[in-house]
N, C-alpha and C positions, 0 to 999 in steps of 0.2 A: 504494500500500500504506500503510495504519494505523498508528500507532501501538500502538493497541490501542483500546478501547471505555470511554469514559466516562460515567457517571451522575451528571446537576449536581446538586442540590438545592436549588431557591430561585434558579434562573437567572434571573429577572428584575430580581433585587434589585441594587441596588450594585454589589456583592462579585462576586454572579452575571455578571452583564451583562461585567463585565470579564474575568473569568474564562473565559467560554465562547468568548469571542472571541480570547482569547492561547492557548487547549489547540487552539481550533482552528487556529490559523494555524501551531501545532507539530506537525498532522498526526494527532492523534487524533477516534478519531468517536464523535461527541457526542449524547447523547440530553439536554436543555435541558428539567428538570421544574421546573414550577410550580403552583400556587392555580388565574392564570388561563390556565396555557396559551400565554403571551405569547411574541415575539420580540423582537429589539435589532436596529437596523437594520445593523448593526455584523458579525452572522454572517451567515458564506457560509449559503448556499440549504441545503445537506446537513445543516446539525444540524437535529436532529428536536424542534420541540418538543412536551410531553409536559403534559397538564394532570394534576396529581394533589394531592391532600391528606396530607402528611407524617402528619398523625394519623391517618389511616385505616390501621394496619395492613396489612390487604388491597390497600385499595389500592395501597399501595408493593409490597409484593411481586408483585404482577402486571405496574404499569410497569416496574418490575426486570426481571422475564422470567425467560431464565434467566443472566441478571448483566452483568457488568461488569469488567473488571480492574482500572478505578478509580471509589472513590464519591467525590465532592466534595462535603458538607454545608455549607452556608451560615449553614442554621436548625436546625441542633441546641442543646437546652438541656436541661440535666439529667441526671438519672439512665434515666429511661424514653425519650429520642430515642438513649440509648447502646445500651440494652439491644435496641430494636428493630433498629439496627443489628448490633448481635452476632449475632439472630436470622439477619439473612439472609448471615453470615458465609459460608456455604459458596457464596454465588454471588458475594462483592464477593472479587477479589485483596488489593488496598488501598484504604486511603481517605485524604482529607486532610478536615480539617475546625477550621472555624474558632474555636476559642475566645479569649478575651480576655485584656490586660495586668490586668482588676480583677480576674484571682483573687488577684492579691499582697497580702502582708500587711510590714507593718515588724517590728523584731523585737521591738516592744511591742506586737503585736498590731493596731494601728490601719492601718486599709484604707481603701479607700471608700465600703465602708459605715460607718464612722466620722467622715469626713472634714468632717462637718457638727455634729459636737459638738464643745466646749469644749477645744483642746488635741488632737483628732481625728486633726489631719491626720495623715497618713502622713509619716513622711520615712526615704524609700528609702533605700538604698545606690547608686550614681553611675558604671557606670549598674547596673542590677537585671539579673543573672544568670537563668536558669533554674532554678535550683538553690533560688533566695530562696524561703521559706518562702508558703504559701497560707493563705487563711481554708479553714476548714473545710467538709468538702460535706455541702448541704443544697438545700433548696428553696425557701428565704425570700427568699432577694433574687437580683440578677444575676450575682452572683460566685461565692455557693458555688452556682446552681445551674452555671456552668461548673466550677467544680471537682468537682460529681458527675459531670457529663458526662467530664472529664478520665479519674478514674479508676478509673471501669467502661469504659473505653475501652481504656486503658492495661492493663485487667489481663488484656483479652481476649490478648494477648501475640501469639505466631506463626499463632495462628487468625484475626487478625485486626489487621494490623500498620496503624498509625495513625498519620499527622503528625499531633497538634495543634498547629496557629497561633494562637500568641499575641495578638493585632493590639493594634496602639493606637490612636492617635484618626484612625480612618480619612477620609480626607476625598477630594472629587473631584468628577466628574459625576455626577448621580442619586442622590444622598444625598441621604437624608430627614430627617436630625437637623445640616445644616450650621453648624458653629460658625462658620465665616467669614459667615455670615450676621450677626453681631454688626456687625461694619466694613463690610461692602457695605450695607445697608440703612443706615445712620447716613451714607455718603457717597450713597445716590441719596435720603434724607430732608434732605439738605446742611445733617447738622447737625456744625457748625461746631467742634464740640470732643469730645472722647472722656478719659474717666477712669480708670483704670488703677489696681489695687491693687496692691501688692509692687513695684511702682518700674518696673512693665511689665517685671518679668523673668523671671512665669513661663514653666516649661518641661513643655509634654505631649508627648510622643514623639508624631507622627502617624504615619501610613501611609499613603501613595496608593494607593489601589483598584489602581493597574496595577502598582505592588510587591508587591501581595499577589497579585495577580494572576499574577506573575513566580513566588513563591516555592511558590505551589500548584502553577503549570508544573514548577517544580523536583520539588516533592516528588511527583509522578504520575509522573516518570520514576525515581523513584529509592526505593521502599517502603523502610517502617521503623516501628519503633513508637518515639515521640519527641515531644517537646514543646521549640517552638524558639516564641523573640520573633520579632516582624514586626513593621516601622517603615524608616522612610525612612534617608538617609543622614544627614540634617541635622536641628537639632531645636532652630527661632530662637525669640527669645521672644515674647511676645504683642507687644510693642512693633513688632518688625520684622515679625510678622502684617498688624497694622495698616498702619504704612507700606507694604507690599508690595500691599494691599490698594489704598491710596491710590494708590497708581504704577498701576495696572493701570488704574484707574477716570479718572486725570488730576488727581486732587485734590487737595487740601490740608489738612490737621483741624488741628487745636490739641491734643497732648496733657500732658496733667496728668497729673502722677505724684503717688503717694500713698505714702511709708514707712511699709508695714506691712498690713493687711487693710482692708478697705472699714468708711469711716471711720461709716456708717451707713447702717441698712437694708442693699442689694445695692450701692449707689451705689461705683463701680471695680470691682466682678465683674465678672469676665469667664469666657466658656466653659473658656479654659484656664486659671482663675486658681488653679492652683497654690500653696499656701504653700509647699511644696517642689517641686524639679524631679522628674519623673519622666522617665527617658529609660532606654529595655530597650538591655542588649546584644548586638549582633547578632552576636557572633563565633560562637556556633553555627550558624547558619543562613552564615555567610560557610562556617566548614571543614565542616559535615555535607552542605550542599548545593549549594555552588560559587555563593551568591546576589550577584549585585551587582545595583545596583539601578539600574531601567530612566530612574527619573528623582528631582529633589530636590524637597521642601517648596516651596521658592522659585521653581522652574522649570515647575511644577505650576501654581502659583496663579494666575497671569494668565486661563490655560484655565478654571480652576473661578468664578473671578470675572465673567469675560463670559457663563458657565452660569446660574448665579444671577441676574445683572442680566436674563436672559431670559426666568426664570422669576418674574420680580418685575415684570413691566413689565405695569400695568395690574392689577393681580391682589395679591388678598389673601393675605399671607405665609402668615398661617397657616389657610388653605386648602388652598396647595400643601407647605406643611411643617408635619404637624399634629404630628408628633415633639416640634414644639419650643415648643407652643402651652403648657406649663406653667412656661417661662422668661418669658413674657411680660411680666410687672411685673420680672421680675429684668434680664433687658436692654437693655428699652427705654423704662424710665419715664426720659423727658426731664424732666419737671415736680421728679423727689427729684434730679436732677444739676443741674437749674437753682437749687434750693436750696439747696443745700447749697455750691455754688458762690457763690452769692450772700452766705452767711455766709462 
């Protein structure tokens, strides 16, 4: 006997992939929609995968059938991925769906979409509540369109009761935008030194796919309309990134610390380079839905490191991670850090 009946959205992705495989091992049955239709080697035989295109209207509501007692979104964005969902409100019980830690705003306004102008950066509250203030919902960038998704979501109310999940800097197997890609590539390129801006001590809250993973399990057992963070237990800084990076791989780097932002060009950016710490509070998610987390940042990494070195071996980075192909002068230019070192 079931659980009950769930509808993934985007089950091949990341998020997906981990997701399908922890609802299923908690005994719900799983219909696994996607683009291509794909599998994870990872699910039992019994979830069904489903090829569909989320913009097709129609389309959706016919994979739907006639519903689900939970929908899990992966790739909702905006104002119209919410309202289509409200549409098929009389056949979804609940849903859990993924939004982000960049709808936050500081309490001057300054976000991430700001955080690249003059005096931009954000500096949060320590850690950031729920409750902390959002940029406004729109369609222009990544943030406020999670924030229209958020609430047209949210106002759908008892017709339509909704965890949204916060996430932060998601990271793991099958991630297509991997920041630890920064130190694993620099140690199988065995380049010999790494540069670090703010003294290697910024802080981005991550999350492991199978914590987020954990907390969607949670919240599919337990309906609500709600907006809770989602992030790991621990939240080290880029410094101890790197090194844990280096432990996993056998290696050894040289790093240079820099007091204060990158002393020119990108040279000391890094993916997490934070001028201030960001780290989400997870006491909601501990008392609304009994969450502890299935594993840590540091315990995680070995696994995502020997992933990556697998998907690097022989083969063009940005090939296989084309997410990240417009960092590429900002992470990897050796030639501005042998410079600038040299002065």
């Amino acid at each position: 006997m079931t659980k009950g009946r769930v509808f993934v959205l985007g089950a091949t992705g990341q998020v997906g992939r981990a997701a399908v495989a922890t609802l299923a091992a908690d005994g719900w049955e799983i219909r696994a929609a996607s683009r291509g239709g794909g599998r994870d080697e990872r699910w039992p035989e019994d979830v069904r995968a489903i090829r569909v295109d989320r913009e097709d209207d129609a389309a959706l509501a016919a994979a739907l059938g006639d519903g689900c007692d939970v929908l899990v979104d992966m790739v909702a964005y905006g104002r119209g991925h919410a309202r289509q969902l409200r549409a098929l409100a009389d056949r979804i019980g609940s849903a859990v769906v993924i939004s982000s830690g960049a709808v936050y705003e500081d309490d001057k306004g300054r976000n991430f979409d700001t955080q690249d102008k003059p005096g931009g950066f954000p500096r949060y509250p320590v850690p950031i509540p729920e409750s902390q203030r959002t940029v406004a919902p729109g369609e222009a960038t990544y943030g406020t369109r999670k924030v229209a998704l958020e609430r047209e979501l949210l106002a759908a109310g008892d017709e339509l009761p909704v965890t949204l999940l916060r996430a932060g800097a998601i990271h793991g197997l099958h991630c297509r935008g991997p920041r630890e890609l920064f130190f694993v590539r620099r140690a199988l390129d065995r380049r010999p030194v790494r540069i670090l801006a703010y003294n290697g001590q910024s802080r981005f809250h991550p999350v492991h796919v199978g914590n987020l993973a954990e907390l969607i399990r949670l919240a599919a057992a337990k309906p609500g309309s709600r907006v809770l963070n989602a992030g790991d237990p621990d939240i080290p800084t880029v410094a101890e990134i790197g090194a844990g990076v280096d432990a996993a791989l056998g290696v050894t780097s040289e790093t240079v610390l820099i007091d204060g932002p990158p002393p020119v060009g990108t040279v000391g950016l890094t993916p997490w380079g934070a001028e201030h710490p960001i780290v989400y509070d997870m006491t909601a998610a501990e008392r609304e839905l009994g969450y502890r987390a299935i594993t840590s940042y540091a315990d995680s990494l070995p696994a995502t490191v020997e992933w990556l070195a697998r998907q690097l071996d022989g083969r063009d980075w940005r090939e296989i991670f084309s997410n990240l192909v417009k960092y590429e002068d900002d992470w990897f230019d050796y030639a501005a850090e042998d410079s600038w070192l040299e002065g």
